[in-house]
C-alpha positions as CSV (number, residue, x, y, z in Angstrom):
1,X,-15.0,-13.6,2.0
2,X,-13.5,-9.8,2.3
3,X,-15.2,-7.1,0.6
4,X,-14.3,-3.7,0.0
5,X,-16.6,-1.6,2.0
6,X,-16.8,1.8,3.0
7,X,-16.2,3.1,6.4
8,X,-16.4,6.1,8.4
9,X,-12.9,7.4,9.8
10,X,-13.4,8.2,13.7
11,X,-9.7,9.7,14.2
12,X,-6.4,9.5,12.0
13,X,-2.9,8.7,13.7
14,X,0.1,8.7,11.6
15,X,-0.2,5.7,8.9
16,X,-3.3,4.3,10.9
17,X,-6.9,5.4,11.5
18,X,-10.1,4.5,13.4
19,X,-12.8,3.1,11.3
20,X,-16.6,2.4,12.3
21,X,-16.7,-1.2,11.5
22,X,-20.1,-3.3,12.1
23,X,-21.0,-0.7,15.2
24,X,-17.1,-1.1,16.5
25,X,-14.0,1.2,16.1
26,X,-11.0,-0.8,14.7
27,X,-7.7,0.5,13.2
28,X,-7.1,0.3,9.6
29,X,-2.9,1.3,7.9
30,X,-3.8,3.9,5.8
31,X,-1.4,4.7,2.8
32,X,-0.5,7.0,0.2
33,X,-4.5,9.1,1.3
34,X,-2.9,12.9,2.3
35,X,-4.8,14.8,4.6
36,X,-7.6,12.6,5.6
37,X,-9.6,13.6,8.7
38,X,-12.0,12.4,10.7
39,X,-15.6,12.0,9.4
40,X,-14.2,11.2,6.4
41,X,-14.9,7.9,4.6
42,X,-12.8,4.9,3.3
43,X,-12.7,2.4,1.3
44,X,-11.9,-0.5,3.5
45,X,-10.3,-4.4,2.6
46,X,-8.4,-6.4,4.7
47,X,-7.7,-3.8,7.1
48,X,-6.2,-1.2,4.3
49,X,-7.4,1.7,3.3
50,X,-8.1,1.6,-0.1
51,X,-9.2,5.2,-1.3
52,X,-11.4,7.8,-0.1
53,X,-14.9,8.1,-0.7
54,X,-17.8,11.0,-1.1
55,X,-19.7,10.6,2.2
56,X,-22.8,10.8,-0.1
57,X,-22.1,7.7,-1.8
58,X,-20.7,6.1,1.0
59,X,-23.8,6.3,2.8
60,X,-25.9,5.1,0.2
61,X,-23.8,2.1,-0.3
62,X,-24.0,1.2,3.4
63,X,-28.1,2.0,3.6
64,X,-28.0,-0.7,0.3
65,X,-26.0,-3.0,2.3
66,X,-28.7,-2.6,5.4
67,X,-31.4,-3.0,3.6
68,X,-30.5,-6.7,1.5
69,X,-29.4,-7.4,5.7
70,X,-33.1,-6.8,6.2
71,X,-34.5,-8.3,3.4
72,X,-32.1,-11.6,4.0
73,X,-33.4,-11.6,8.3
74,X,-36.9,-11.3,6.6
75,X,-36.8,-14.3,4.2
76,X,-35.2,-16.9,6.9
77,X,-37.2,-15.8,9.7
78,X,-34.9,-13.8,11.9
């Protein structure tokens, strides 16, 4: 299953960019997102850039996604 999740931009080359994804840098074709610079975040789904996001939100949605990680490690014992 994809999801669309957000991702920090590391560097931007062109149509492509660096993305933090699960710890690891991976490139991403970005389209149609002018002036997008590093530190920046993305909206990320099947290795396209979506849309930009506030960094705010961004990083709320990924601490969301860490913690239901957590909660699911908790309830099976991990």
């Amino acid at each position: 299953m994809c999801q669309a999740i957000p991702r920090r931009v590391l560097q931007v080359t062109g149509d492509s960019a660096e993305v933090l994804y699960d710890g690891k840098p991976i490139w991403i074709k970005v389209h149609d997102i002018p002036g997008l610079c590093a530190g920046e975040y993305l909206i990320v789904y099947a290795g396209q850039a979506l849309e930009r996001m506030a960094a705010e939100d961004a990083e709320e949605v990924l601490e969301s996604f860490e913690d239901i990680d957590l909660y699911f490690q908790e309830a099976i014992g991990q």
